[in-house]
Phi, psi and omega in degrees: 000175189254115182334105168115027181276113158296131151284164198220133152247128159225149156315128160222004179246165184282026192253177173249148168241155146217176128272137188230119177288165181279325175246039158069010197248008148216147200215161156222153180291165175277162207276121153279153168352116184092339201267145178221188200228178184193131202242060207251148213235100187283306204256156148287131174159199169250107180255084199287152226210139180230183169253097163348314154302306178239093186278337153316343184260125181206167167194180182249129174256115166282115205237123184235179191311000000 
């Protein structure tokens, strides 16, 4: 995505979810089913991400200049 773009993460599954970035620089309380989080990515870089909860579960937001 492009610097200054929000991100949108929602819940679609029937689990509680969060998001937690690896550096701490976003975090969401968990999410229930339907509930979503929202994120907007200022800087350029890669901001990899976990499920606070399911920490197996991760990605990346790619954010560019």
């Amino acid at each position: 995505v492009g610097a200054g773009t929000t991100v949108t993460w929602t819940n679609t599954d029937g689990f509680a979810h969060s998001v937690v970035s690896r550096d701490d620089s976003f975090t969401s309380e968990p999410l229930a089913t339907g509930q979503s989080f929202t994120h907007t990515f200022d800087a350029a870089g890669n901001y990899a991400y976990i499920c606070g909860i399911h920490p197996s579960m991760a990605g990346t937001v790619v954010v560019t200049g």
